[in-house]
N, C-alpha and C positions, 0 to 999 in steps of 0.2 A: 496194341500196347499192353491192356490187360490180358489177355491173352499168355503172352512172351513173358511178360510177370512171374502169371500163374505155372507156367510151365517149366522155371527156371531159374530164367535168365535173369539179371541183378537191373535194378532200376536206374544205374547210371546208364550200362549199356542200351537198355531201352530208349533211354533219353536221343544217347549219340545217335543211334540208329533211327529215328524216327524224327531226327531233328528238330527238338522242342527242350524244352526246358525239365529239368527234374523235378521243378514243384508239378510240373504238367499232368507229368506219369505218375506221381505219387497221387496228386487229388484225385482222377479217374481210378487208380487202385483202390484207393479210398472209398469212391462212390460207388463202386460194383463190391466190395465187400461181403463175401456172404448171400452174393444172387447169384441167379442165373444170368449172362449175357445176353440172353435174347428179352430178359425182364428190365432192364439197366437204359437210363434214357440220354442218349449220349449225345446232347444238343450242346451247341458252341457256346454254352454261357452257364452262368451258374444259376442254379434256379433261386426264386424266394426273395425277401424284402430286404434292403439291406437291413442291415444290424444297428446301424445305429440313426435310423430314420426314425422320425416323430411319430410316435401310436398313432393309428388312425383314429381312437375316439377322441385323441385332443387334437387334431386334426378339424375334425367336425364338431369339436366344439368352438374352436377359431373361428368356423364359417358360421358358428351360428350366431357366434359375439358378431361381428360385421356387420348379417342381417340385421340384426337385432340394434346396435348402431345408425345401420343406417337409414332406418323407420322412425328412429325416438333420439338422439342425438340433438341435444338445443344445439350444441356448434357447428354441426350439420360435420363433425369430422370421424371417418370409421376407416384411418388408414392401422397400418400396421401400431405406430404410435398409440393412435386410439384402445386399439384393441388389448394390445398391452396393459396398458393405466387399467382397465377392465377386467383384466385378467390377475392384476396382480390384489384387486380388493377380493379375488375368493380362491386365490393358489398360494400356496409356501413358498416361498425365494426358493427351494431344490426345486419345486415343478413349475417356477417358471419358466416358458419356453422365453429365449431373447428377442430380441427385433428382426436381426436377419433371420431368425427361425419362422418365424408368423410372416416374412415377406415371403421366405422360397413358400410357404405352405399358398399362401393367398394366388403366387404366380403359377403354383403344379395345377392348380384347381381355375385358371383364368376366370379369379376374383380381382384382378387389378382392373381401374377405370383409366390411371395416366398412361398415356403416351411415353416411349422413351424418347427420351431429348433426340435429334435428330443433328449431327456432325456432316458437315457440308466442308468439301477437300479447300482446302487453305487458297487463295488466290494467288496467282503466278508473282516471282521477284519484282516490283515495282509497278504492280498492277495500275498506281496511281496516274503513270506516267507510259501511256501506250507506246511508246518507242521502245523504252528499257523492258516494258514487258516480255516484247516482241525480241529482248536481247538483238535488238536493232544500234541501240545507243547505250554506252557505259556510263555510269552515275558512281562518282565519290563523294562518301559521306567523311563527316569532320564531327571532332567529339574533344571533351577536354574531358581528363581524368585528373580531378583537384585534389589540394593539400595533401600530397604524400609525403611523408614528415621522416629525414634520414637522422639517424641516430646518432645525435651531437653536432644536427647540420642542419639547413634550409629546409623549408617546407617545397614542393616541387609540385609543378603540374606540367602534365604529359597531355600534347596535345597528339590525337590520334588519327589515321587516315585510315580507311581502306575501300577499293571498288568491290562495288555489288557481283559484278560479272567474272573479273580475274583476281578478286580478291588480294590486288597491289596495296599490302599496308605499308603504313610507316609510323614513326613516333617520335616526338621530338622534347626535349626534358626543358622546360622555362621555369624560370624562379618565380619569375615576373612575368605572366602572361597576359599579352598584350593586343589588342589588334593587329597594330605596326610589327610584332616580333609572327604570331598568325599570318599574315600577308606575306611574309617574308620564308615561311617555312611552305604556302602552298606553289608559291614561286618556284622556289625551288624542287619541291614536288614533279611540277607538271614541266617544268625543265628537262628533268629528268626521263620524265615518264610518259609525258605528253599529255595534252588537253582529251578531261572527257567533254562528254556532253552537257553534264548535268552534275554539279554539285551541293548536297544537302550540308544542311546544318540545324544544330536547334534553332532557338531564338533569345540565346546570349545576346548580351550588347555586344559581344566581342566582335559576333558574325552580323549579326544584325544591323548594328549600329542604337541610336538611343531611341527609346521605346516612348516618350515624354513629346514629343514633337513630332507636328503631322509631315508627314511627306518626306521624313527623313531615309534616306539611304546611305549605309554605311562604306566604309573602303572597302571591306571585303567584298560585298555586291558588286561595285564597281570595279576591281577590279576581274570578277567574274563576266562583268558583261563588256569590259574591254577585250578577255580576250574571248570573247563571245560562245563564253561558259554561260549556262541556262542558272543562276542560284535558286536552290528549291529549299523553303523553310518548313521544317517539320508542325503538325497543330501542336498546341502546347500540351500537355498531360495525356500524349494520348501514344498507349502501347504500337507497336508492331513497325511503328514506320522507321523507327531507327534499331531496327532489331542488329542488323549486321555491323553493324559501327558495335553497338553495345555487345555483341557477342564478342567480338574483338579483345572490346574493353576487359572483362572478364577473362579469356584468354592470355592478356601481356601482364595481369596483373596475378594471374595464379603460376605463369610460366617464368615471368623474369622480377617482378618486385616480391613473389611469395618467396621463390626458390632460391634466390642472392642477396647475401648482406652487401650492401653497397656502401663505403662508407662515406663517399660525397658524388655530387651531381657527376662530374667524370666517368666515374666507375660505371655505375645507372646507364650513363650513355652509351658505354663502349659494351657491357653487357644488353643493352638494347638492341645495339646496329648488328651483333653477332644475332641473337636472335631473328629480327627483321631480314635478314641476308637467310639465314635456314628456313624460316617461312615462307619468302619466297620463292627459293629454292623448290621446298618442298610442291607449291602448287604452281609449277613450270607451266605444265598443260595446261590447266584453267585457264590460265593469264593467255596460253595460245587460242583459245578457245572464243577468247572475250571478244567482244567489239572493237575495231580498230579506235585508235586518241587522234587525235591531231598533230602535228607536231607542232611545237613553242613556235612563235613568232620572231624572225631574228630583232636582236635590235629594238627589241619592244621598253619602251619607256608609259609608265603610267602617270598620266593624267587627271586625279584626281578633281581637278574643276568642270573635265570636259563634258559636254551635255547629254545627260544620259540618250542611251539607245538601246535598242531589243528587250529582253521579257524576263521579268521575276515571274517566280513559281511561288504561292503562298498557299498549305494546305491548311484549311480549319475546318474548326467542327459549327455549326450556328447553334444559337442560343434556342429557348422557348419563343420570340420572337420572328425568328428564322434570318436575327441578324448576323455577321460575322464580324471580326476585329483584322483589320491590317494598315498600315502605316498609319498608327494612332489616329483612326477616322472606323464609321463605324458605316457599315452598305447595307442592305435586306435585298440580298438576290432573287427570295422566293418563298413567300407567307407560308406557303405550306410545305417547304425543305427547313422541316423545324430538327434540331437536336438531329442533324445528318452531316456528314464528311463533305466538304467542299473543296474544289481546286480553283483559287481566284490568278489566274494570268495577267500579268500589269503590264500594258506594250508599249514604251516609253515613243517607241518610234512612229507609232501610228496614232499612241494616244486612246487607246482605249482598255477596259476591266470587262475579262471573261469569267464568266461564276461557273463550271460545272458541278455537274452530280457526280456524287462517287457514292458507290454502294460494294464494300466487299463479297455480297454474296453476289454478284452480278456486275465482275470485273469490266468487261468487254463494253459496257453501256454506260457511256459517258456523256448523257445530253448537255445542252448546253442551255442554262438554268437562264441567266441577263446580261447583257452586253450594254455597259455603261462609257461615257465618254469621259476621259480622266484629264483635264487639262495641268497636266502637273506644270509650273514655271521650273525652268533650266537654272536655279541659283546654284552659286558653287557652292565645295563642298566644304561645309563649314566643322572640322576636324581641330582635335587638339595638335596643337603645332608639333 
């Protein structure tokens, strides 16, 4: 290329012809400037320090602050921080190097002592519950999205649905929301759409039932375990298990309450169900993809008094004790499963409480922590009329 340069030819051409860049043939013209070509050293990179790298004497004097730190230091602390504070009682604010300056220096020279943290791959959708893991079994979660306040109108809460697997949402807009109005909207739901395996919830009264008296189960459970729906209750305060309901939630509320003035509940709705119909739409495959539902029961009337049968799902976390909290009664599955995730199984039918271990970093291993015998009495269901 220097060469073709020197003997003529114009630097664009060179460029075209040797297919590289202009700055390319300029900088090598540049660096054989006034040599001979056989004296020119034409190595694939550019030689020398960068330019605006740290001087090497402050450089070593950083390493010798450290040193020197970490021999005499009463806090016993000689990280980049440290060395800073140290450096700024005998440098000018201009020759102070910053914090990330004295870390890349400490890390070129492997003066660092920590470990980088160590990120471990996320565990599989519903890891809690080895069926839905396995996308063996589909799980819908339920969500209320409170006090949305229309402009010269009713405060509104939007009760929310959608499965884990085909990602079948919906949304329903109550003034007044209710258990009785909730029971009525998953009814309809899984009417529709058909019974999953498994449906989550926080631990609302709504879903729940009241929190205040032991042994209580609410309509919603019960009517989960009539149509031999699994109810699974999220631990209270605790990230990730309701992630997909909450992604949702953010979703209907940046798509159809941020994006439309509504001026009363109506509107809200019918701008809802157009939405919910193109989301569906949209994730067609998914939803083919997913686990087969059930289909509704014909004819099904619910019985509310009838004696409970099969199994709540209660996830928590235990105490310092290694107790846990569910239907206002308090267990100790296992002294030394202290401040760890648990899955307690309550089996109305057989009558007995399962404790396992849940560990996110070791989805797959699910022991089984105590097995307690739960003699619950069959009273009905003592609901507001």
């Amino acid at each position: 290329m220097v060469q073709a340069v020197r003997a003529g030819t114009s630097v664009r051409c060179v460029a075209r012809e040797y297919d590289v860049s202009v700055g390319t043939v300029a900088y090598w013209v540049q660096q054989a400037q006034g040599k001979r070509l056989d004296r020119v050293s034409f190595e694939d990179r550019k030689p020398g320090r960068a330019s605006n790298r740290t001087p090497a004497q402050l450089e070593q004097h950083i390493l010798s602050v450290r040193r020197s730190l970490r021999d005499t230091s009463v806090l016993g602390e000689y990280g980049a921080d440290a060395i800073g504070l140290t450096l700024a009682q005998d440098s000018s604010p201009e020759q102070m190097p910053s914090r990330s300056t004295i870390y890349r220096v400490l890390e070129r020279h492997g003066a660092l002592d920590g470990a980088h943290r160590q990120r471990r791959p996320a565990p599989p959708k519903g890891w809690y519950l080895p069926a839905v893991a396995h996308a063996q079994a589909e799980l819908d979660s339920f969500d209320f999205i409170e006090d949305l306040k229309i402009a010269g109108g009713p405060l509104v809460s939007v009760l929310t649905a959608t499965s884990l697997h085909g990602a079948l949402s919906d949304a329903w807009m109550m003034e007044h929301p209710s258990a009785k109005a909730t029971l009525e909207a998953l009814t309809e739901r899984w009417q529709c759409d058909g019974l999953p395996t498994y449906a989550q919830f926080d631990n609302d009264t709504i879903f729940q039932g009241a929190h205040q008296y032991a042994n209580t189960v609410g309509r919603i459970s019960r009517l989960c375990l009539a149509l031999q729906v699994i109810p699974v209750f999220a631990p209270p305060r605790e990230p990730g298990f309701q992630n997909a309901i909450e992604g949702f939630n953010g979703l209907w509320q940046s798509k159809v309450w941020q994006r439309h003035h509504c001026p009363d509940v109506a509107t809200l709705r019918a701008v809802s169900q157009r939405y919910i119909a193109a989301y569906r739409s949209k994730g067609a495959r998914r939803q083919e993809a997913a686990p087969n539902r059930r289909p509704f029961p014909r004819r099904f009337q619910l019985d509310l008094d009838a004696p409970l049968k099969r199994t709540i799902i209660y996830l928590r976390r235990s105490d310092d004790q290694g107790n846990v909290q569910l239907l206002a009664q308090t267990f100790r599955p296992a002294q030394h499963w202290v401040h760890r995730l648990v899955r307690c199984e309550v089996d109305f039918t057989h009558q007995p409480i399962r404790f396992y271990a849940l560990r996110r970093r070791e989805p797959n291993q699910q022991p089984l922590l105590y097995e307690l015998r739960y003699p619950r009495p069959n009273k009905p269901f003592q609901g507001k009329p």
